[in-house]
N, C-alpha and C positions, 0 to 999 in steps of 0.2 A: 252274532248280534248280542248287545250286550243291555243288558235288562237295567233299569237304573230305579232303585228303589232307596226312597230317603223316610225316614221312620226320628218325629221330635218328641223329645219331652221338655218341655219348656219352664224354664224356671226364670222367676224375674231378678236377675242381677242388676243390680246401681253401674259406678264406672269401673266393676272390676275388668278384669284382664281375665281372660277362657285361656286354659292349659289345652292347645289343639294336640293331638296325636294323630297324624296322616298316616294311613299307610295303603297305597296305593300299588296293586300290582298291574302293567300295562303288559302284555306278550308274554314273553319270557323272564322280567327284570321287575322285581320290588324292591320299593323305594319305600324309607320308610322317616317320614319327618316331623320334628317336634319345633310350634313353633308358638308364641303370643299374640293372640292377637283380640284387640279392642270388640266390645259387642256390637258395636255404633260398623265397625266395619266385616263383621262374621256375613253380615249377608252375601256381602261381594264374595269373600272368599269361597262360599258355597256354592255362587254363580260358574265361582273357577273351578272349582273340583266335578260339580254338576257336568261342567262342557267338556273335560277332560275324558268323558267316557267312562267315570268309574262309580261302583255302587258303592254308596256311604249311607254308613249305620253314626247317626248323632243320638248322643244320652248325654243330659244333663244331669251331675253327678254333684250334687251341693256345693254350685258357683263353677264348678269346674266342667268345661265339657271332651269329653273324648269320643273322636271318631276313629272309627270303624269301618274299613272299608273292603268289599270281597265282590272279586270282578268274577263272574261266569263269561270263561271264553266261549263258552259252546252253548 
């Protein structure tokens, strides 16, 4: 069972652009990916990561945000 724990620090950005860092391990296999994306659309993509089953650490890092992500299989 996989525990899903999400921890924000919120910082108020205009229209920049978040520097995402994913890295998601699923079984056996990490995957690990860097990608842009808009704040207007960050919620969606946390809907996606959320439903994927894995735990994500978000820290807003002045404009920039990097996640963190650490799956307990057991």
């Amino acid at each position: 069972i996989l525990k899903e724990r999400m921890m924000m620090m919120k910082t108020q950005v205009s229209h920049m652009t978040c520097s995402i860092q994913y890295v998601c391990q699923q079984r056996a296999s990490l995957s690990e990916v860097d990608t842009c994306v808009d704040p207007s659309v960050f919620n969606l993509s946390v809907t996606s990561f959320l439903t994927s089953s894995c735990n994500i650490l978000l820290v807003f890092i002045s404009g920039q945000m990097q996640i963190l992500e650490k799956v307990d299989l057991q």
